[in-house]
C-alpha positions, 0 to 999 in steps of 0.5 A: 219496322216502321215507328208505329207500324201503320195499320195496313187497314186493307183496304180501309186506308186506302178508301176510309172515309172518317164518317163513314167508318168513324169506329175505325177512325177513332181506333186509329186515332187513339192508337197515335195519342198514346204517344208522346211529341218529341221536344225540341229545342231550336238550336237542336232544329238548327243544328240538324239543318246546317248544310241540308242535303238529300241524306238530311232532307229524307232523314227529316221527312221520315222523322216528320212523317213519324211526328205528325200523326202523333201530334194531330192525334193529339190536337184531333183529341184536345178539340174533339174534348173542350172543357165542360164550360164550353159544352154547358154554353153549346159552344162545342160546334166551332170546336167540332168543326175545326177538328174535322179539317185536322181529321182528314188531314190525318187520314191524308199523312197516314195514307201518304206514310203508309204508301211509302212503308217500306222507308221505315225500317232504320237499316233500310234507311241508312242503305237508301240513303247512303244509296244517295250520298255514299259519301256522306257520314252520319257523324256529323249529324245531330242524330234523331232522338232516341225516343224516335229510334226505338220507334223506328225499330220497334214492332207495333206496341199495339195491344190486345184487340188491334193484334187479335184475330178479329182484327185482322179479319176486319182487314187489319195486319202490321205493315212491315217492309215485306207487307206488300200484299196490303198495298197490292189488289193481286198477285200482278200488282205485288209484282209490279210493287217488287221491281218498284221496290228494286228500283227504289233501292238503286235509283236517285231519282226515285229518292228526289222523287219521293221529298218532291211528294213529301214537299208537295203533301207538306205544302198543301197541310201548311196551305189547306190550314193557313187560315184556319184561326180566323175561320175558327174566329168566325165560327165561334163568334157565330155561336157566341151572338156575335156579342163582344161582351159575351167574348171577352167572358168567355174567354176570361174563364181560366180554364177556357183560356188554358185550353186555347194555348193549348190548341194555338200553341200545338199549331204553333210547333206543328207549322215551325216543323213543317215550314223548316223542312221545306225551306231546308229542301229549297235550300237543298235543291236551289230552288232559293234565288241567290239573292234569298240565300245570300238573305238568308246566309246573312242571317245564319238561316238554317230553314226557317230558324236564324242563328245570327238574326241582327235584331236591329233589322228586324226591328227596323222592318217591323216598325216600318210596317207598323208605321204604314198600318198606322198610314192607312188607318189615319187615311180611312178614318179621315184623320186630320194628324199630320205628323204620326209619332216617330221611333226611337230605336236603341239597339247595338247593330251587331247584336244577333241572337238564335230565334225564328225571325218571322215569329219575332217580327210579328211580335214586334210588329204587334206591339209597335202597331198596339203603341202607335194607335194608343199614341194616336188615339190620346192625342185625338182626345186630347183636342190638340191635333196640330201637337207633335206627339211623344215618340215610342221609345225601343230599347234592346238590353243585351245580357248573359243569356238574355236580350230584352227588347223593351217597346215605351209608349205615352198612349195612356197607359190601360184602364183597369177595366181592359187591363184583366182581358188583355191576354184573352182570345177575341177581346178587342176594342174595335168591332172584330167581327168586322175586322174579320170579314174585312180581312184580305188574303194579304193580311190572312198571310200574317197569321198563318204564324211560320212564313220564311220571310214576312212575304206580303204580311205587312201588305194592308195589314190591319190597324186593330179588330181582331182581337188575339194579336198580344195572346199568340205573340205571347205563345209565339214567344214562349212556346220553345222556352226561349222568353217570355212577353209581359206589360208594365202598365201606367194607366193615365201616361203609357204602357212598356211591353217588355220582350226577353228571348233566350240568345242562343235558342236553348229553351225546349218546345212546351209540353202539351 
C-alpha cells in the first residue's frame, strides 16, 4: 500500500479547489504534518545517483512523491502560523500570501500521486521496475531509508475520524492498488483503468512515460516558486511602509529571525532534491550535451551534487563574476575608478571536495561581490582616486576533515551600529526596495538557490540592495551540516569572511 495511502477524496481530489472546501484541505494537511522529513546527507544523495538509470530514476521519484507532501505540509503550516510579534504588527499577510502558492502546489502533488497510486505498493515496485532492467540488482544501490519502507508498506495510520464511516460517506476510502473505482466515474472507465493497469506492468515505454510526467510536474514546482523569495520581499516591505529602519527591527527580533531560517532553509532542501532528480534524469536519458557531461564528469557530478569540485575553479568563475558586477556598477554610478582592486587567489588546484557547486559559487560570489564594493566605497572616501587599491586576499586552507575558504579585504572593516544586522533578512545599505523592482529574470535566476550550473546567474548581477545575500548564503552553507560562515570584523581596516565545508559531504540536512 502506498506510504500514506492517499486519501482517494472521491471526488474531492480530482475537483478540490482549497478555498472552496478549506475543511478538507486542511484535514488532508494535518494528516501529512504528522510525518517526519527524512534526513539526508549529500554524500547519501550522491551516492545513490552515481550511475543513474530508469530502476534509480523511478525509485527516486517514488521516494520524492512520498516526500514532498510531508515537507509542504510542513512549510504550508510553518507560514500559515508565524509568530505572534508579526500577528501583533499585522505582518501576517505577506505570510499568508506565500502559503496559498505552496497549497495549490500540494494539491497539484497529491492529485499527481494519487493518479499514479497503483506505483506504490513496494512488491509492485520492484516488478515494474525489474519489468525495465531485469537485469539489473538492487544491491548496489543505497537503498531508501527505512523510515520510508515502513511507509511503503504501511496501511494508512490514519486515525479515528479519517477511518470512520462518515468519512467515507463524505467521499473518503484508503486508496490501495485495487482501489480503481476512485480514480474511475463508471464501470466503463474502471475497465479502461484495468488494461491500462496491464499495460503499465509489461510496457517500458509506459515507465519512460510516467518520469517524463514526473519531470514535467517537477519542473513547473521548481519554475512556478522560482522567484517566490523576492515576491515575499516585496510583499513584506508593502506591509512594513517600505521603511528600511522599520525592516531591520523587525528582522532583528530573535524569534522572528529563527522562523525566516526556518522558512528559507526548507526551501532550501526542497529545490536540492527536486534539481537532483531531474538533472539525475537528464543524465539518465542524454538529454545533456556531451560537452556538459563531459563538464560534469570532470567535476564527479551525480546530479546537481559534485564529489570531486576542484575548488580553485569555482572560486575563479565567481570572483570573475563578482569582478563584472563591480564593472557595471562603477559604469552606472559614473565612477572615475580606473583600476578596480584585483584578487589574489591561494588555493592548491587539485583540492577538490563533495558539495553542491552552485550553492558554494553563490556564497562566494556574495562574499567577493560584498569585498569589492567596501574596497571601493573606502577608496571613493578617501579622495584619492587615481591610488591603486589593496587587493582581496583568498586563501583555501585544507585540513582533515575540513577546507576553510578565508575571503581578506581592507574595505574598512563594519561599523558596530551595522555590525549586529548583518545576518537579518532585508537589512541593507542601498535602497532595497529599488534593488527589487530593478531585478531582471537574469538576476531572479541567481536566487532561485539550486541551478545545475550558474546559467545566466552572473548575467547583470546586482552590486547591492537586496538585502539577504549573507543570511542564505550562510544557510546555504550550513543546511546539510557541511560548514558553517562567520566574519571576523576589524572596523576601521577590513573584514575576513571565513567559509568551513566538510570535504566529503558527511553532515545531514538540519531538522526543521
Amino acid at each position: 500500500m502506498g506510504k500514506h495511502n492517499i486519501l482517494s477524496l472521491t471526488p474531492v481530489l480530482r475537483k478540490l479547489k482549497v478555498q472552496e472546501d478549506r475543511y478538507t484541505f486542511d484535514r488532508i494537511l494535518a494528516y501529512y504534518a504528522k510525518f517526519h522529513q527524512a534526513k539526508l546527507s549529500l554524500k547519501q544523495i550522491a551516492q545513490f545517483g552515481q550511475t543513474p538509470s530508469t530502476p534509480q530514476i523511478f525509485r527516486s521519484s517514488v521516494f520524492l512523491l512520498d516526500e514532498l507532501p510531508v515537507r509542504l505540509s510542513k512549510r504550508i503550516t510553518l507560514l500559515r502560523n508565524p509568530p505572534e510579534i508579526i500577528k501583533e504588527r499585522g505582518l501576517q499577510a505577506p505570510f499568508l500570501e506565500w502559503a496559498r502558492t505552496y497549497e495549490k502546489t500540494f494539491v497539484q502533488v497529491l492529485k499527481f500521486k494519487r493518479a499514479f497510486g497503483f506505483m506504490n505498493n513496494e512488491d509492485e515496485i520492484s516488478r515494474l521496475v525489474d519489468r525495465v532492467h531485469s537485469e539489473h540488482s538492487y544491491s548496489n544501490v543505497t537503498p531508501i531509508t527505512t523510515e520510508l519502507k515502513n511507509r511503503l508498506l504501511k496501511e494508512s495510520d490514519v486515525s479515528g475520524t479519517l477511518m470512520n464511516k462518515d468519512i467515507d460517506n463524505e467521499g473518503f476510502s484508503v486508496f490501495g492498488l485495487i482501489g480503481l473505482k476512485s480514480l474511475a466515474s463508471n464501470s466503463a472507465e474502471v475497465s479502461g483503468l484495468k488494461k491500462y493497469l496491464q499495460v503499465a506492468y509489461r510496457s517500458h515505454t509506459e515507465i519512460h512515460s510516467y518520469l517524463e510526467e514526473v519531470a514535467t510536474l517537477f519542473q513547473l514546482i521548481l519554475k512556478n516558486h522560482s522567484n517566490d523569495i523576492l515576491s515575499f520581499t516585496k510583499l513584506l516591505m508593502e506591509h512594513t511602509g517600505k521603511n528600511q529602519l522599520s525592516m531591520n527591527e523587525f528582522d532583528n527580533q530573535k524569534q522572528i529571525h529563527r522562523y525566516l531560517n526556518m522558512l528559507f532553509s526548507s526551501r532550501i532542501g526542497t529545490r536540492v532534491l527536486l534539481a537532483q532528480h531531474l538533472q539525475l534524469y537528464k543524465m539518465s536519458t542524454g538529454k545533456l550535451r556531451s560537452s556538459v557531461m563531459k563538464q560534469l564528469q570532470h567535476q564527479g557530478m551525480t546530479g546537481v551534487i559534485g564529489t570531486k569540485v576542484v575548488l580553485y575553479d569555482i572560486i575563479n568563475d565567481a570572483i570573475y563574476s563578482a569582478e563584472e558586477a563591480l564593472n557595471r556598477y562603477l559604469q552606472e554610478s559614473n565612477s572615475s575608478i580606473v583600476e578596480p582592486p584585483e584578487f589574489e587567489l591561494n588555493c592548491d588546484p587539485e583540492l577538490t571536495v563533495t558539495c553542491i557547486p552552485a550553492h558554494l559559487w553563490h556564497v562566494v560570489f556574495e562574499v567577493c561581490k560584498n569585498s569589492l564594493r567596501a574596497t571601493v566605497d573606502k577608496h571613493i572616501q578617501e579622495g584619492d582616486t587615481s591610488k591603486q587599491m589593496h587587493p582581496i586576499v583568498i586563501t583555501v586552507l585544507e585540513g582533515t576533515d575540513d577546507v576553510v575558504i578565508k575571503i581578506a579585504d581592507r574595505g574598512g572593516g563594519i561599523a558596530p551600529e551595522v555590525l549586529k544586522h548583518i545576518w537579518s533578512y532585508h537589512y541593507s545599505t542601498n535602497n532595497t526596495v529599488d534593488a527589487v523592482e530593478k531585478l531582471t529574470q537574469s538576476e531572479k535566476d541567481q536566487y532561485t538557490l539550486v541551478n545545475s550550473a550558474q546559467q545566466g546567474a552572473q548575467d547583470n548581477a546586482p552590486m547591492a540592495g537586496l538585502g539577504f545575500g549573507l543570511p542564505l548564503s550562510k544557510l546555504m552553507i550550513r543546511h546539510y551540516g557541511n560548514g558553517d560562515l562567520h566574519i571576523n570584523n576589524l572596523y576601521g581596516y577590513g573584514c575576513e569572511v571565513s567559509i568551513t565545508l566538510n570535504k566529503r559531504g558527511d553532515g545531514v540536512e538540519r531538522k526543521l
